[in-house]
GUMAR-291608 format. One line per 4 residues: number of its first residue (from 1); for each residue x, z negated, y negated of N, C-alpha, C. Coordinates in steps of 0.1 Angstrom, whole numbers, plus 5000, padded with zeros to 4 digits. Last residue first. Example, Ala and Ser with C-alpha at 12.3 -4.5 7.8 and 13.67 -1.06 7.14 Angstrom:
2> 5128:4929:5022:5137:4929:5011:5129:4921:5000; 5132:4922:5057:5123:4922:5045:5132:4922:5033;
! end
This chain:
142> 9016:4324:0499:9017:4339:0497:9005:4338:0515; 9004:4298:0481:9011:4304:0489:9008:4315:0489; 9025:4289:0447:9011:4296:0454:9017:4298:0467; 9044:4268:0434:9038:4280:0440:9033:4281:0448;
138> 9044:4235:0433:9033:4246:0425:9032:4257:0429; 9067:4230:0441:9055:4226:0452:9044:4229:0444; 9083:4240:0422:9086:4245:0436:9072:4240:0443; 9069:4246:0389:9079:4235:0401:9077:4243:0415;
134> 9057:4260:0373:9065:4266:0376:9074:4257:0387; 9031:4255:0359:9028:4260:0372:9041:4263:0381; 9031:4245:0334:9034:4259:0335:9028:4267:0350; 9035:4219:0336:9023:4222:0326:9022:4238:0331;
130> 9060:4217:0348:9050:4210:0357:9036:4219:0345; 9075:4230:0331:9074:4237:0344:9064:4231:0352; 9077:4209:0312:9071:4218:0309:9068:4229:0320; 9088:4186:0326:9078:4187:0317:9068:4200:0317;
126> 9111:4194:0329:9106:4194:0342:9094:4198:0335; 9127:4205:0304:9120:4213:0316:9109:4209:0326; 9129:4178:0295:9118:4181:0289:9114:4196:0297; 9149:4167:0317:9138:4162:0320:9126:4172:0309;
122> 9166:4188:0307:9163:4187:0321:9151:4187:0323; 9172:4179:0280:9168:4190:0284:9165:4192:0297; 9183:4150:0287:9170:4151:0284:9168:4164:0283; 9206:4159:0301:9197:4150:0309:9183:4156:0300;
118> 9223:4162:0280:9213:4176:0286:9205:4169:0299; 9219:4142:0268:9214:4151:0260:9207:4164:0268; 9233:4124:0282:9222:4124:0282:9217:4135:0275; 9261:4128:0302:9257:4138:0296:9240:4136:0293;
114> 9273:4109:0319:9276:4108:0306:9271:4119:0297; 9277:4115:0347:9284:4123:0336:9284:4120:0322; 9264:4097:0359:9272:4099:0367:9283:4107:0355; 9238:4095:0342:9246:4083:0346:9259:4086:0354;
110> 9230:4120:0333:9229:4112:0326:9240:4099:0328; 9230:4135:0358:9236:4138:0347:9241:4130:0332; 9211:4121:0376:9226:4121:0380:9232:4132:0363; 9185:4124:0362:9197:4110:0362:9209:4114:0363;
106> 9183:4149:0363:9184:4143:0350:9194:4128:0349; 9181:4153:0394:9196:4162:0387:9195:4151:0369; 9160:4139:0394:9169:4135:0402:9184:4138:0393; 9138:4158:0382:9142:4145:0378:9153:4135:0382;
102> 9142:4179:0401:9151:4179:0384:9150:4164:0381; 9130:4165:0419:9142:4171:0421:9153:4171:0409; 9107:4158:0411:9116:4150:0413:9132:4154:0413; 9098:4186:0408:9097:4177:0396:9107:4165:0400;
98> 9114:4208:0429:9102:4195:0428:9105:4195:0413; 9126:4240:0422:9129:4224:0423:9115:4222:0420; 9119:4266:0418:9137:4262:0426:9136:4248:0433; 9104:4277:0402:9097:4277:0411:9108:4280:0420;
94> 9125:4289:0377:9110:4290:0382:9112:4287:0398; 9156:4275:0375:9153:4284:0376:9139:4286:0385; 9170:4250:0375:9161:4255:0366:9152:4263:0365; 9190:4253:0398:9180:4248:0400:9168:4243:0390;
90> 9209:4266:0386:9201:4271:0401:9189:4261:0396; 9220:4247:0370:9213:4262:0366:9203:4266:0376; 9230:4228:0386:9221:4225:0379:9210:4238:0371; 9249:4245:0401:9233:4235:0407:9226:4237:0402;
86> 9262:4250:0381:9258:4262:0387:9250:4262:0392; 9275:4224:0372:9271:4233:0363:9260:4242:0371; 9287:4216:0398:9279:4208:0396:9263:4215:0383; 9309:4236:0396:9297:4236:0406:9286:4231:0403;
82> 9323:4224:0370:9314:4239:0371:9307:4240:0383; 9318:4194:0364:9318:4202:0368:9319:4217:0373; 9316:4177:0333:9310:4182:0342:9315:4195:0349; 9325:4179:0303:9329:4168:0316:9325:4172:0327;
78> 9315:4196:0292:9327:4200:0293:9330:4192:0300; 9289:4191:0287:9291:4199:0297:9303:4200:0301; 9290:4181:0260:9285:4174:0272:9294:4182:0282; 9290:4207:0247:9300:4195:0247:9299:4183:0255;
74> 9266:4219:0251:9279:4226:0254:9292:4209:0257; 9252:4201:0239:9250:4201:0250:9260:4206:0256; 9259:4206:0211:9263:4196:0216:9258:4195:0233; 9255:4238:0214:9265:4229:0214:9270:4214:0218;
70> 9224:4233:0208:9230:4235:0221:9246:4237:0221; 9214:4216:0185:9217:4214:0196:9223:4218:0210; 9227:4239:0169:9238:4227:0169:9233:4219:0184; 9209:4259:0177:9225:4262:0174:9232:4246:0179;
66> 9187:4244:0164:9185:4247:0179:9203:4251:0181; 9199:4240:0137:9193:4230:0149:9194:4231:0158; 9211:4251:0109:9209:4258:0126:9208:4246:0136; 9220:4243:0088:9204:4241:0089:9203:4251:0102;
62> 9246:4244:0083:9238:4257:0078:9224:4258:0083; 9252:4217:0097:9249:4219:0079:9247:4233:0076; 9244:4222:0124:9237:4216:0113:9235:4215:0101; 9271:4240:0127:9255:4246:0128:9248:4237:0119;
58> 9287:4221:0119:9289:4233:0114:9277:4242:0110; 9285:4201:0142:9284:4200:0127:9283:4209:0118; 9294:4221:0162:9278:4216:0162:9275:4214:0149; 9320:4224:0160:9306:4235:0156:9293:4232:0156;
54> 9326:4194:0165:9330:4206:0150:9318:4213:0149; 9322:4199:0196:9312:4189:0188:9310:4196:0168; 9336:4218:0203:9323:4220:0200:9321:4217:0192; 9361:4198:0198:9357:4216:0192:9342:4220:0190;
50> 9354:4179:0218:9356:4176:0204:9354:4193:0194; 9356:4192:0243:9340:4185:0235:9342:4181:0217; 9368:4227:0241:9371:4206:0241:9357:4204:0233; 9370:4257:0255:9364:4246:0246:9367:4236:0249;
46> 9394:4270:0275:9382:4261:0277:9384:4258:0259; 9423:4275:0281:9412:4287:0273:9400:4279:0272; 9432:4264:0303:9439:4258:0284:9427:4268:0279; 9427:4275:0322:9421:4260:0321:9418:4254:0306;
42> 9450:4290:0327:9436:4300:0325:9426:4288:0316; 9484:4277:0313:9475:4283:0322:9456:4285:0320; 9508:4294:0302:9497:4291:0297:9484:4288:0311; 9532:4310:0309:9536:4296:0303:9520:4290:0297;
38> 9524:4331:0325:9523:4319:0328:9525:4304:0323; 9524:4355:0308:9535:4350:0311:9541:4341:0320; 9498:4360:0300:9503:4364:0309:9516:4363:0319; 9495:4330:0284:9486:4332:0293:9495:4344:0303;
34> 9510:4344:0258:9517:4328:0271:9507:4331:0283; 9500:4368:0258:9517:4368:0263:9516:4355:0267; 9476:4358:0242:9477:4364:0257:9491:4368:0263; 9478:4326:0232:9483:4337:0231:9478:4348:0243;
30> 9475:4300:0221:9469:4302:0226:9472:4318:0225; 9496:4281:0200:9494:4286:0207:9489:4296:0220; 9474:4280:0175:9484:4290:0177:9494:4293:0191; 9460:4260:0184:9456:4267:0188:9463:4283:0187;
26> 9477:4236:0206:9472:4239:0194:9466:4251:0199; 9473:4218:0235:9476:4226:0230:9470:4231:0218; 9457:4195:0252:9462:4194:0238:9474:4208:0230; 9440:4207:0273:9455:4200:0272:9464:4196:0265;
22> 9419:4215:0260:9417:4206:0272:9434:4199:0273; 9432:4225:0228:9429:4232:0242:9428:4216:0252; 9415:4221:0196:9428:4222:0209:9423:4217:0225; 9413:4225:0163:9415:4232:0175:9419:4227:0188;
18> 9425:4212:0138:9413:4204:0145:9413:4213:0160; 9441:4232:0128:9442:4219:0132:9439:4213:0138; 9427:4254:0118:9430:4256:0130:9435:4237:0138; 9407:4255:0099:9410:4241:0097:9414:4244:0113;
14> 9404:4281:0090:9401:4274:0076:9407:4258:0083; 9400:4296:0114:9412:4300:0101:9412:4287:0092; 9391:4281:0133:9399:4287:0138:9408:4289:0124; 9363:4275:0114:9374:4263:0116:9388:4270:0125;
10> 9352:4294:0089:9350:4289:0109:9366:4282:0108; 9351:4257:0075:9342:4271:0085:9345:4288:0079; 9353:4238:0057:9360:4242:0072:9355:4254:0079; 9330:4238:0037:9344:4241:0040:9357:4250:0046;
6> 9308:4226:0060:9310:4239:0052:9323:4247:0046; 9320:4204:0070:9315:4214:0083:9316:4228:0077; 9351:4186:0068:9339:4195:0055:9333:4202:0065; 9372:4162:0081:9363:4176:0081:9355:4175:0074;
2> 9393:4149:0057:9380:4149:0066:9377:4161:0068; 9431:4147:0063:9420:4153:0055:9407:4153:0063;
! end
């Protein structure tokens, strides 16, 4: 059967099917007795790029854009590292990084992860942190 974004929504009750864990676990499985049990491990609780991706569709046909875009960036991200994640945060954050710098983290996201979408949210930061005052070789000295 096709996904319906409208339909299907929320897709846990209306199309559990499509659901599943990094490990291919359904999603009836997903229990806190298997989790406590150990027959589940912590890893299986993650989103799959494909799940997002669903909700992304989901958002866009209720005309939620910004929603759907940041899903699909969610779904990006699910390749990517959590350290690699925590850099990349760190280093968004006012007056952290050159302009290069983030320009740096854009590629290595782009080419190393396969994540251009949030490459280009990177690069549209740098953008606007350079207009802002907010890059690291912009703050003022004290």
């Amino acid at each position: 059967m096709a996904f319906d974004p409208i339909a299907d929504f929320p897709l846990g009750s209306q199309r559990p099917d499509l659901v599943r864990t990094p490990g291919g676990l359904g999603l009836e499985e997903l229990t806190l007795d298997a989790l406590r049990s150990g027959r589940l491990d912590a890893s299986e609780m993650r989103a799959t790029a494909e799940t997002l991706g669903l909700q992304a569709q989901v958002a866009r046909a209720a005309e939620r854009a910004q929603l759907a875009a940041n899903l699909e960036r969610a779904a990006e991200l699910t390749g990517v590292p959590d350290e690699v994640i925590l850099e990349v945060y760190t280093a968004l954050r006012p007056h952290r990084s050159t302009g290069d710098e983030l320009d740096s983290w854009a590629d290595r996201l782009e080419g190393e992860f396969q994540a251009p979408t949030t490459a280009a949210f990177v690069r549209e930061a740098r953008a606007v942190y350079g207009k802002r005052n907010l890059l690291l070789s912009d703050e003022p000295a004290v």
